[in-house]
C-alpha atoms as a printed R data frame, in Angstrom:
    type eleno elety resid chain resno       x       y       z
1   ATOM     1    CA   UNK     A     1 -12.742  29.283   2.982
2   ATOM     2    CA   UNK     A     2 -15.725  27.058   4.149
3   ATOM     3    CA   UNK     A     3 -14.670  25.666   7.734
4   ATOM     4    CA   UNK     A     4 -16.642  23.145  10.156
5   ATOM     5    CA   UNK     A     5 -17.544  24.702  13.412
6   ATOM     6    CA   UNK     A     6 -14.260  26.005  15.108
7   ATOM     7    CA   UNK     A     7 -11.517  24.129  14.830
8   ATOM     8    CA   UNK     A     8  -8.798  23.769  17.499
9   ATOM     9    CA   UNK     A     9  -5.355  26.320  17.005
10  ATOM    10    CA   UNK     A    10  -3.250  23.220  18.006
11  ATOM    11    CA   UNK     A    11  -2.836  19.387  17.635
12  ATOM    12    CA   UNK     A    12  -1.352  16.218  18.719
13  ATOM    13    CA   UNK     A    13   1.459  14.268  16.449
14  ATOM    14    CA   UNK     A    14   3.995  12.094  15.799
15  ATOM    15    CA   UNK     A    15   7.312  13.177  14.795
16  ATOM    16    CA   UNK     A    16  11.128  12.177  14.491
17  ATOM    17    CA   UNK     A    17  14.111  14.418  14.170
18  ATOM    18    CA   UNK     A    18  16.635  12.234  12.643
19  ATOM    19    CA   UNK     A    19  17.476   9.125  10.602
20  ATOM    20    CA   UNK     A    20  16.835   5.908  12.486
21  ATOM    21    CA   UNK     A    21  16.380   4.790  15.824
22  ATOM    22    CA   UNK     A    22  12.862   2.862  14.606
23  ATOM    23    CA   UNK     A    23   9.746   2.902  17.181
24  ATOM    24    CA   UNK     A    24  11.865   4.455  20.018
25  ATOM    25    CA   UNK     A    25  12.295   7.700  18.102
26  ATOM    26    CA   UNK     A    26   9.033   8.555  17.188
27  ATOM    27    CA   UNK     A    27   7.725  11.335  19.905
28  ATOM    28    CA   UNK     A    28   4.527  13.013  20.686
29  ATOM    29    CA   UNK     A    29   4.750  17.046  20.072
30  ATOM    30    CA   UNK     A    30   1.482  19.784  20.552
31  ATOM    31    CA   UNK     A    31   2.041  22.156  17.017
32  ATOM    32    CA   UNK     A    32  -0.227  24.051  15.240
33  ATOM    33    CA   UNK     A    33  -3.665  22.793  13.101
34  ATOM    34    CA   UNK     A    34  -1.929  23.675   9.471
35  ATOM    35    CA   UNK     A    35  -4.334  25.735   7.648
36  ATOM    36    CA   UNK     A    36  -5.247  24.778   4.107
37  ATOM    37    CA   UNK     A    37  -3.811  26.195   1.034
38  ATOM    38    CA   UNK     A    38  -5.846  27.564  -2.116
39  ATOM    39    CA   UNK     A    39  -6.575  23.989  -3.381
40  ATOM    40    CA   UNK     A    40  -6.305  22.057  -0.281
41  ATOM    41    CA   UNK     A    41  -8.358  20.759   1.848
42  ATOM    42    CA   UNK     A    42  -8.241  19.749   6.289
43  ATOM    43    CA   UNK     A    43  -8.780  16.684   7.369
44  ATOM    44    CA   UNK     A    44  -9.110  15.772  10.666
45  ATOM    45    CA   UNK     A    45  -7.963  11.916  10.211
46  ATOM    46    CA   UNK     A    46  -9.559   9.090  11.906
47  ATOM    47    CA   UNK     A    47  -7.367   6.282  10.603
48  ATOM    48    CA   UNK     A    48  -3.773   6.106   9.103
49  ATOM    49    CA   UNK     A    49  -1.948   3.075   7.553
50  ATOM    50    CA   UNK     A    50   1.350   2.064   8.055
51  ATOM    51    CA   UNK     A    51   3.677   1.023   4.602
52  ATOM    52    CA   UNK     A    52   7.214   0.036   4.569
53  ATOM    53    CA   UNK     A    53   8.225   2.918   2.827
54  ATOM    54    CA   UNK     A    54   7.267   5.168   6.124
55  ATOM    55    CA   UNK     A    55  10.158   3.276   8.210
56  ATOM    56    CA   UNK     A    56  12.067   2.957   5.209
57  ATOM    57    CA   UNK     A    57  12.620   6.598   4.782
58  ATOM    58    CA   UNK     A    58  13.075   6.722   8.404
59  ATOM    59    CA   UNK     A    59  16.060   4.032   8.346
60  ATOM    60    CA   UNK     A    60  17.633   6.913   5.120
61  ATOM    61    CA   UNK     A    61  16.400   5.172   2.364
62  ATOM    62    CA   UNK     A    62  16.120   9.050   0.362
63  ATOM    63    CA   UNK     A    63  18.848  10.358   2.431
64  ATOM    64    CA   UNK     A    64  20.039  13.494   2.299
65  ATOM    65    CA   UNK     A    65  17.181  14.822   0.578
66  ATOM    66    CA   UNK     A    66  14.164  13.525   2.514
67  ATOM    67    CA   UNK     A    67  12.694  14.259   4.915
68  ATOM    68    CA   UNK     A    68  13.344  17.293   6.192
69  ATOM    69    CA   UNK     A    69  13.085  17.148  10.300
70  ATOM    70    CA   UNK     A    70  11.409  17.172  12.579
71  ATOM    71    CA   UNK     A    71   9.074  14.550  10.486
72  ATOM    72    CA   UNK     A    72   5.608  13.782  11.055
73  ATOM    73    CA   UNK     A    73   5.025  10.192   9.058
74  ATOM    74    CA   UNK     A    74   2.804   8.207   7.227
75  ATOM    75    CA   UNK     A    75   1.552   9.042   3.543
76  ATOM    76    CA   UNK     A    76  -2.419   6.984   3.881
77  ATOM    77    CA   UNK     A    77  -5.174   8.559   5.617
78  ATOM    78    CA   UNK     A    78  -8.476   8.471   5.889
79  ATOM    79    CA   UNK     A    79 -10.861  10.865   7.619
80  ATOM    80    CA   UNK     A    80 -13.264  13.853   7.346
81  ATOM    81    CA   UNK     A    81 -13.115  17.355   5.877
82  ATOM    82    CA   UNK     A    82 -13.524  20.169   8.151
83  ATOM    83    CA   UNK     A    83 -12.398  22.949   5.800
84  ATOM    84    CA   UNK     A    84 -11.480  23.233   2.553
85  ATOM    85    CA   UNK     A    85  -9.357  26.369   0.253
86  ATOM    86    CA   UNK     A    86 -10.894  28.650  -1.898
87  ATOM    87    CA   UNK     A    87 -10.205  26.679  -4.689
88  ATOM    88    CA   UNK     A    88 -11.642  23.391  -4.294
89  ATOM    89    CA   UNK     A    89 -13.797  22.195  -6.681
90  ATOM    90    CA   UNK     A    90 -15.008  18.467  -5.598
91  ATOM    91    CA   UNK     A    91 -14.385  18.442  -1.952
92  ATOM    92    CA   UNK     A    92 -16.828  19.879   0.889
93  ATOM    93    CA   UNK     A    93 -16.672  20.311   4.571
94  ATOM    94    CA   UNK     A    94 -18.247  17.383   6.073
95  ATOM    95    CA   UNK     A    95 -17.088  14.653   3.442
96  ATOM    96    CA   UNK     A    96 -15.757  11.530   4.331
97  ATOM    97    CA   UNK     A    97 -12.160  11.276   2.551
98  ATOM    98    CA   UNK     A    98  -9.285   9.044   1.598
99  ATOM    99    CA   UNK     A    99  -5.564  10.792   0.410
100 ATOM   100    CA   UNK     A   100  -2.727   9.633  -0.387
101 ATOM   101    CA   UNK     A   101  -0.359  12.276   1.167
102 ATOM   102    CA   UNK     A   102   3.086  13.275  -0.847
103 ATOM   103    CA   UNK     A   103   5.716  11.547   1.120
104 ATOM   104    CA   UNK     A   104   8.216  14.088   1.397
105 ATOM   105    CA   UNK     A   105   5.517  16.175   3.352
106 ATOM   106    CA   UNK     A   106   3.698  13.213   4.548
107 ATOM   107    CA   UNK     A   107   1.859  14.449   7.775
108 ATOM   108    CA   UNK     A   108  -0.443  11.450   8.993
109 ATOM   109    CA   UNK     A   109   0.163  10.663  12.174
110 ATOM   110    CA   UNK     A   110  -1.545  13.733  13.236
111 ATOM   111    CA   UNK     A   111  -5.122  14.620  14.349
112 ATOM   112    CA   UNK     A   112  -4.977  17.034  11.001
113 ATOM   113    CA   UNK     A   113  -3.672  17.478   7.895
114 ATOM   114    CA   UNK     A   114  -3.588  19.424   4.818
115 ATOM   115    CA   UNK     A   115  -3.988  17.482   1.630
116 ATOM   116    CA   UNK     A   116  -4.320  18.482  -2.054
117 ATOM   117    CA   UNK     A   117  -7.858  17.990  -3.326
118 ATOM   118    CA   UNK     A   118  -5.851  16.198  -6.233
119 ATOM   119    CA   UNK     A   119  -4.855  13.266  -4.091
120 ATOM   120    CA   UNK     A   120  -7.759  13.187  -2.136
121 ATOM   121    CA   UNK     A   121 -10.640  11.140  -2.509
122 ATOM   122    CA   UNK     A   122 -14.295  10.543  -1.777
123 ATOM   123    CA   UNK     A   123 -15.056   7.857   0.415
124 ATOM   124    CA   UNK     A   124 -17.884   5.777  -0.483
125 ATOM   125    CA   UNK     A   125 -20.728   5.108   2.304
126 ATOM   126    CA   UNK     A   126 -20.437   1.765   4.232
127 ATOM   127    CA   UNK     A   127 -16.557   1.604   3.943
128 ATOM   128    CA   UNK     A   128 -15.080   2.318   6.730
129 ATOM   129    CA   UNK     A   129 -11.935   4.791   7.713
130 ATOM   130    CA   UNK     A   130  -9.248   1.542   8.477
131 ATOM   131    CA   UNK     A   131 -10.536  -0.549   5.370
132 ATOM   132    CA   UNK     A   132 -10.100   3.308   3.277
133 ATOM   133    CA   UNK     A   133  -6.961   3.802   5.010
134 ATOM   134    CA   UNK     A   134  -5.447   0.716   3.904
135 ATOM   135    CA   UNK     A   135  -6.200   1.392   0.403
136 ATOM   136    CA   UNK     A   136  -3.930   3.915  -1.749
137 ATOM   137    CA   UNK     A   137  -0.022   3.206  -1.769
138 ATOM   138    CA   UNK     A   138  -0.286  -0.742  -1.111
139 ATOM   139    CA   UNK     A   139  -4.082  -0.523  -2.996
140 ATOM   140    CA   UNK     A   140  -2.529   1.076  -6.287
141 ATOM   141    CA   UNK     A   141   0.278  -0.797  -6.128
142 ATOM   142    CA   UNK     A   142  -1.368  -3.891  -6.763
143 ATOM   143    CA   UNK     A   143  -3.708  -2.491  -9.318
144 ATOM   144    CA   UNK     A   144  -0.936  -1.562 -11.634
145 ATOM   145    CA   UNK     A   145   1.087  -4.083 -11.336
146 ATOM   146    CA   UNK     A   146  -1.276  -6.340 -12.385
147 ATOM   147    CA   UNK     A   147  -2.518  -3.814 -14.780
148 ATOM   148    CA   UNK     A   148   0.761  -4.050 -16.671
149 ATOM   149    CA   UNK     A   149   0.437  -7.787 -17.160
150 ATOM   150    CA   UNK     A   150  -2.726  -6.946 -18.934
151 ATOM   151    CA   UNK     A   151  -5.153  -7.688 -16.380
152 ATOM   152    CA   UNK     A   152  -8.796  -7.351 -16.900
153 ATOM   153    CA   UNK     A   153 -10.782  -6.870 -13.702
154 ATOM   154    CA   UNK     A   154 -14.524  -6.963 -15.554
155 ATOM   155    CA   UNK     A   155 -15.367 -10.315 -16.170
156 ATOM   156    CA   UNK     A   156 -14.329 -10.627 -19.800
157 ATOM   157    CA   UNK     A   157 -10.561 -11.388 -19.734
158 ATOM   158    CA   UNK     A   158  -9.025 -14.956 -20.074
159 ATOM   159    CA   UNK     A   159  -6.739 -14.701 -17.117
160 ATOM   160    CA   UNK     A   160  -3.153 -16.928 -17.105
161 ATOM   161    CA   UNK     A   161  -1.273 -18.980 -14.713
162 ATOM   162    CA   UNK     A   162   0.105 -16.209 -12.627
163 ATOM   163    CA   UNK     A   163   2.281 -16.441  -9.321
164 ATOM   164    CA   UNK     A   164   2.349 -13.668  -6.493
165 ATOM   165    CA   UNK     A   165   5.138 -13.494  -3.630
166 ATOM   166    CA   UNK     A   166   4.663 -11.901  -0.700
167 ATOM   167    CA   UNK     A   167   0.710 -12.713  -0.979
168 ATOM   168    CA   UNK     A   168  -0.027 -12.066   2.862
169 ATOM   169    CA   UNK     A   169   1.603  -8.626   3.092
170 ATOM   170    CA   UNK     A   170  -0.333  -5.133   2.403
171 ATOM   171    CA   UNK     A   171  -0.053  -5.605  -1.350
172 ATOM   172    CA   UNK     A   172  -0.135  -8.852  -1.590
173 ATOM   173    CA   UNK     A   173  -3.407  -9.276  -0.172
174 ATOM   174    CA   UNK     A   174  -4.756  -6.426  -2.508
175 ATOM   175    CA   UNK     A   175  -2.889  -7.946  -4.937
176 ATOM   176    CA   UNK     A   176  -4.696 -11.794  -4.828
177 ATOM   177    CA   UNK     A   177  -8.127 -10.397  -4.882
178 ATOM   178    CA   UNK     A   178  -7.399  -8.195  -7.807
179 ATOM   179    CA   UNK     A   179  -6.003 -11.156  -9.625
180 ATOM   180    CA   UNK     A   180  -8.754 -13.029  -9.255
181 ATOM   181    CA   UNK     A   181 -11.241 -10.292 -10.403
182 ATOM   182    CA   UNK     A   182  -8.658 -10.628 -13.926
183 ATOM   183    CA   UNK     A   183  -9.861 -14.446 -14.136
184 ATOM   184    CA   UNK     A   184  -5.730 -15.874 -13.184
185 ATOM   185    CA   UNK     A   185  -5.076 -18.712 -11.760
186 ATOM   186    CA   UNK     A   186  -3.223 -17.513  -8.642
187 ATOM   187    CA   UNK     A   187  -0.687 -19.253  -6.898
188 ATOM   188    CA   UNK     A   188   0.765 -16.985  -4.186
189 ATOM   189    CA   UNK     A   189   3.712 -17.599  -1.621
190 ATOM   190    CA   UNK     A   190   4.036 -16.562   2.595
191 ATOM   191    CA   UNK     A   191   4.483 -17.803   5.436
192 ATOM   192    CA   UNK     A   192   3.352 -21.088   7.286
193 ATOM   193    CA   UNK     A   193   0.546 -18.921   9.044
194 ATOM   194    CA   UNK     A   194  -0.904 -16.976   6.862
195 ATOM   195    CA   UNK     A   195  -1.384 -20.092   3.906
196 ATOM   196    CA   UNK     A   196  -5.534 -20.064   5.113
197 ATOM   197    CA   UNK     A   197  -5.632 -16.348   5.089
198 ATOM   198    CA   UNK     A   198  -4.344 -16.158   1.788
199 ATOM   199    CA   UNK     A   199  -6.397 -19.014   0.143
200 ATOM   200    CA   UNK     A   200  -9.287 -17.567   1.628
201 ATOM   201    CA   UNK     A   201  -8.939 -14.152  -0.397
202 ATOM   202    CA   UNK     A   202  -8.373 -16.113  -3.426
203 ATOM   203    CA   UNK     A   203  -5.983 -17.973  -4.280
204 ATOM   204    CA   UNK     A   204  -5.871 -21.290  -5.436
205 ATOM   205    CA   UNK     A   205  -2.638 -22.493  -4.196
206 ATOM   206    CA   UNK     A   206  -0.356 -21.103  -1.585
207 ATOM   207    CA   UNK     A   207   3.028 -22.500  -1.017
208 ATOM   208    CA   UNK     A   208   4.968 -22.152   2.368
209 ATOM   209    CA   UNK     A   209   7.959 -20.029   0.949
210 ATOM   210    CA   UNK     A   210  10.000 -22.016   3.822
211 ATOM   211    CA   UNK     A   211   9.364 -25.279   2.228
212 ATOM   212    CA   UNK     A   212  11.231 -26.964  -0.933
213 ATOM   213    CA   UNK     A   213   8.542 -26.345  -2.929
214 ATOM   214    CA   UNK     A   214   7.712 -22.875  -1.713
215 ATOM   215    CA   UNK     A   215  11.621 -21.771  -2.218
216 ATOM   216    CA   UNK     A   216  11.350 -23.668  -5.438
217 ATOM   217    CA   UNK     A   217   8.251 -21.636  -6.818
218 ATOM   218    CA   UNK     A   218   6.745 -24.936  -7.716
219 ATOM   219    CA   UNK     A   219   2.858 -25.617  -7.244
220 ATOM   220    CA   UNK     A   220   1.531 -28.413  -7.436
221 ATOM   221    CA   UNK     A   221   0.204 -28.934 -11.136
222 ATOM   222    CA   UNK     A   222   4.088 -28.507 -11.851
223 ATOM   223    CA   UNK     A   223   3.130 -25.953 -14.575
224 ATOM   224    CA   UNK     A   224   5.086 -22.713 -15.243
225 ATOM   225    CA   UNK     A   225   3.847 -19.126 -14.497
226 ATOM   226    CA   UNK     A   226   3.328 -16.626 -18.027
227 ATOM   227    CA   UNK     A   227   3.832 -14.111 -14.822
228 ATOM   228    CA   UNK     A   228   5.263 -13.876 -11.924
229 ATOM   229    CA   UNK     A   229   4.522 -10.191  -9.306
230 ATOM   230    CA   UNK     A   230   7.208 -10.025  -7.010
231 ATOM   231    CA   UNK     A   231   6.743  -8.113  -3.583
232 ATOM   232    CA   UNK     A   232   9.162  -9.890  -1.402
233 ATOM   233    CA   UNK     A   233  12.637  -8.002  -1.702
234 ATOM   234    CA   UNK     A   234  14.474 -11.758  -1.174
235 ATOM   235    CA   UNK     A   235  12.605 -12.380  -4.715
236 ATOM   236    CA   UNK     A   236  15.657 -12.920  -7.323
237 ATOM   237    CA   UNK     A   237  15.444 -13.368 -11.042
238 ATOM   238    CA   UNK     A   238  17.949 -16.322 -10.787
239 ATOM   239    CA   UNK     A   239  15.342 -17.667  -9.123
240 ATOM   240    CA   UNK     A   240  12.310 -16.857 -10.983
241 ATOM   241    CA   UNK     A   241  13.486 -17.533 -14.573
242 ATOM   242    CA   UNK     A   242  13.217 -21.023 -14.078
243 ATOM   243    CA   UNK     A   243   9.622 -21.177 -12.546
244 ATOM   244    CA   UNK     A   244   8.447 -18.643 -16.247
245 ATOM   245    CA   UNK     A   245   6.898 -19.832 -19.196
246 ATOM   246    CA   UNK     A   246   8.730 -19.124 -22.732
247 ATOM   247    CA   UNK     A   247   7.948 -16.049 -23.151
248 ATOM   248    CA   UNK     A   248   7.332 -15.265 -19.382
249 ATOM   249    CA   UNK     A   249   7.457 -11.746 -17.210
250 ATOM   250    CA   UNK     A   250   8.163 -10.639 -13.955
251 ATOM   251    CA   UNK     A   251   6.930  -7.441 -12.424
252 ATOM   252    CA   UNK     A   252   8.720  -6.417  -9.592
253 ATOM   253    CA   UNK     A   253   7.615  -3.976  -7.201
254 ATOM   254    CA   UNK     A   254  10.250  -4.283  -4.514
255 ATOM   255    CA   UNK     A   255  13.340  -3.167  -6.747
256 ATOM   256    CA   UNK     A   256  16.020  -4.510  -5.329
257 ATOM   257    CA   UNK     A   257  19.471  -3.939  -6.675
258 ATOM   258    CA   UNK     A   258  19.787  -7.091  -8.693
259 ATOM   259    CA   UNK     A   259  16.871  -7.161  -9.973
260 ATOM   260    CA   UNK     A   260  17.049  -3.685 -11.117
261 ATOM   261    CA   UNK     A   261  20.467  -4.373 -12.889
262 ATOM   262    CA   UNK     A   262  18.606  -7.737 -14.431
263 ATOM   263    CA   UNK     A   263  15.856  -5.725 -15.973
264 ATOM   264    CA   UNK     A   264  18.609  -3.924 -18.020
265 ATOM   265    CA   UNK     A   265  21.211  -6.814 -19.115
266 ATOM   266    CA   UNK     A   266  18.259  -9.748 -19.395
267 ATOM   267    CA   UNK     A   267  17.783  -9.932 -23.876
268 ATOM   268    CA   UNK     A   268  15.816 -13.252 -23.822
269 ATOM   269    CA   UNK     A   269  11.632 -13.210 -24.085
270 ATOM   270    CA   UNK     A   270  11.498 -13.824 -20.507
271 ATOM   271    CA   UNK     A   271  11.530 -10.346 -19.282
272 ATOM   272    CA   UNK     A   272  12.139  -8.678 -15.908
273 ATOM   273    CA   UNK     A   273  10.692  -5.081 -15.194
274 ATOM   274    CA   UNK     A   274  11.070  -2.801 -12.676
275 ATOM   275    CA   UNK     A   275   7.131  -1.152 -11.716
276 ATOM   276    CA   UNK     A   276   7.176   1.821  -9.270
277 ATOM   277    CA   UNK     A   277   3.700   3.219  -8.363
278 ATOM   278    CA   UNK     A   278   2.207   6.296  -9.070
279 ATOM   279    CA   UNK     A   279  -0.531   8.070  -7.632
280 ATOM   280    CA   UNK     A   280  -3.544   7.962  -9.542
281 ATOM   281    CA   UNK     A   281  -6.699   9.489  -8.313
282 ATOM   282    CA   UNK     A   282  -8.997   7.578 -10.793
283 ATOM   283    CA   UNK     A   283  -6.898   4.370  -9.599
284 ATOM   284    CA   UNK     A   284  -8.108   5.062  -6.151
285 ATOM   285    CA   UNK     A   285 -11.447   5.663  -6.840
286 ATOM   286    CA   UNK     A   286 -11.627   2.317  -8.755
287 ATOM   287    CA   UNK     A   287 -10.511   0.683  -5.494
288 ATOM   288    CA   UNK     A   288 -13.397   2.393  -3.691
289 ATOM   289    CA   UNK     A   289 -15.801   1.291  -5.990
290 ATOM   290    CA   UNK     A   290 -14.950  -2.526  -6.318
291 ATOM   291    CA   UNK     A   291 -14.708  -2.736  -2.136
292 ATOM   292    CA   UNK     A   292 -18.310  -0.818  -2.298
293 ATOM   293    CA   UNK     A   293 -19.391  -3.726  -4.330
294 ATOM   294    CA   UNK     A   294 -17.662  -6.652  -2.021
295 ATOM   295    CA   UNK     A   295 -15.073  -7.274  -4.304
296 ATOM   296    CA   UNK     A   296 -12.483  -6.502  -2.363
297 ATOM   297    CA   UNK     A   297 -11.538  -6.117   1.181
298 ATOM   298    CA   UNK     A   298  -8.805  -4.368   2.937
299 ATOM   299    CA   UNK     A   299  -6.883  -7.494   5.381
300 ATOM   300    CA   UNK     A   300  -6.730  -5.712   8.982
301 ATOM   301    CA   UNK     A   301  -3.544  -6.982  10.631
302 ATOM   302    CA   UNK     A   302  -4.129  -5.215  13.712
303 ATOM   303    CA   UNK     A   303  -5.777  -1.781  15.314
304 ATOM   304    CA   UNK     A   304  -3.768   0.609  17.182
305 ATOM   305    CA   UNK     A   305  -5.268   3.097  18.911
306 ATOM   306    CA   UNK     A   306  -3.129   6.865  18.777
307 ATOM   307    CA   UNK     A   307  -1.641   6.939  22.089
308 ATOM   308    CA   UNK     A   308   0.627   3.201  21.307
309 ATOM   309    CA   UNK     A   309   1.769   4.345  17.410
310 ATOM   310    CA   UNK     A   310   4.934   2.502  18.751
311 ATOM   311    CA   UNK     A   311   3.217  -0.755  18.583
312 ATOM   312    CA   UNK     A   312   2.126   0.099  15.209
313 ATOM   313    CA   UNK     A   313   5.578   1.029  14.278
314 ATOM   314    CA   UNK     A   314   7.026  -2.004  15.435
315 ATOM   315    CA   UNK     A   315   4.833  -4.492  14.529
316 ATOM   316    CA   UNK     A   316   5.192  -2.868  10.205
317 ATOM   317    CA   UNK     A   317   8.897  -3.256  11.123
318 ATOM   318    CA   UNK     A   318   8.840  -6.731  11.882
319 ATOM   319    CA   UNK     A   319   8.134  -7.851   8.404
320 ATOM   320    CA   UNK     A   320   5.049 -10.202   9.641
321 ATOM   321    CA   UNK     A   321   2.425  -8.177   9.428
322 ATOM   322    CA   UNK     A   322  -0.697  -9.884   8.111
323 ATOM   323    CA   UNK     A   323  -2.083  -7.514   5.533
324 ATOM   324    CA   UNK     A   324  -2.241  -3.892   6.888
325 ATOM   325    CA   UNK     A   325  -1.035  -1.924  10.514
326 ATOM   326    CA   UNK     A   326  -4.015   0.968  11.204
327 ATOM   327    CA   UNK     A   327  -3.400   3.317  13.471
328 ATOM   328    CA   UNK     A   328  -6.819   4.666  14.798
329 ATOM   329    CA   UNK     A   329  -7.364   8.769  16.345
């Protein structure tokens, strides 16, 4: 087992040891560096990103059965390898690394972790550990979504007159700039402050989702959308049906209960379906590659450094957060 200088027997992290109670709850323990399994690999994290789902499953969304407390949160990391099991194949000491962590361990608000070598990837030069960070849950979501609409991101495909909620959030962001690598015209809803942010990733028209028109769905050009992403959990396919073309589509990522009980009774050509990510290392790696290139950028919200995670916590929790919360070691 091929280990970077001597590494310490114990490490700061952030745990809870119950459902709920939000920032307040989350406390600072000393435990032990975990060593790495046979096909694992420790990384000593520099930056983590924040997601929904981490306070989500906090507030009981998979209760009883996760997580198992006390519970160290936070599935996207981004950091360095400083030892690695005996049967890693890829993966060295010293490499610079981005994993998606299994959310039922999680594990990365932490100095360490231990990470399978298959959800861990290779971190390009020049890309640094917040913009990686950012990348894989709210990254991958956004790639397959717009994936399943068909979505070319080479050059060659013919795009269509596409609409995106939620377009200043983590996905969102990731989301519009994917888009417009796949040649759609992208209108994309948020908030009154983030319209500039948002057209300045991409897209061509951004509606004020507090305005007639924004609740309405309606740009300006009046024309209907062949699809319509949906990140926003308000989204409702009473509301989107009207704003689709004949045939039209919705992906929805945020799976609320109506919509998920509209995917199965809805017969007509304008579908609804229900998209839930997967981890997908050659997914991640494609998102690597294109912000290597300049294609696409990971939208920094704010920096926290370890020592005020509550600030992190809070600010993901607010619902406003302006692309992605980074917590820094």
């Amino acid at each position: 087992m091929a280990t970077a200088g001597t590494k310490p027997s114990t490490m700061r992290a952030v745990q809870y040891s119950g459902y709920g109670g939000g920032a307040a709850a989350l406390k600072y323990v000393d435990i032990p560096v975990p060593s790495p399994k046979k096909d694992e690999v420790l990384i000593r994290i520099e930056a983590a990103s924040i997601n929904p789902a981490d306070w989500n499953i906090q507030k009981g969304l998979l209760r009883p059965f996760v997580p198992k407390f006390p519970f160290i949160p936070v599935t996207d990391v981004a950091g360095e390898v400083v030892e690695v099991g005996p049967a890693v194949q890829e993966l060295k000491v010293g490499d610079k690394v981005v994993s998606k962590l299994v959310f039922w361990k999680s594990g990365g608000l932490a100095e360490y972790v231990a990470a399978s070598e298959s959800i861990t990837v290779a971190r390009p030069a020049g890309i640094s550990a917040a913009d990686a960070a950012g990348l894989p849950l709210a990254g991958f979501t956004a790639l397959q979504a717009l994936r399943a609409i068909g979505t070319k991101f080479d050059g060659t495909g013919s795009g269509s007159n596409i609409l995106i909620t939620a377009g200043s959030g983590g996905i969102g962001t990731y989301a519009v700039q994917l888009a417009k690598l796949g040649n759609h015209n992208v209108t994309a809803t948020c908030g009154a402050r983030n319209l500039e942010v948002v057209a300045n990733i991409g897209a061509d028209e951004v509606l004020d989702y507090k305005t007639p028109e924004g609740a309405a769905l309606k740009n300006s050009s009046g024309k209907k959308y062949d699809y319509i992403v949906n990140i926003t959990s308000d989204g409702k396919w009473s509301a989107f049906k009207p704003a689709l073309n004949f045939p039209g589509r919705v992906v929805d990522i945020a799976s609320n209960f109506w919509n998920f009980v509209a995917s199965i009774l809805t017969f007509s050509k304008k579908k609804l379906s229900i998209m839930i990510a997967s981890m997908e290392k050659e997914d991640l790696r494609f998102l690597l590659d294109l912000m290597k290139e300049g294609k696409l950028k990971t939208v920094v919200d704010s920096r926290h450094p370890f020592e005020k995670v509550a600030d992190a916590w809070e600010k993901s929790m607010s619902g406003h957060a302006t692309g992605k919360v980074i917590v820094e070691m």
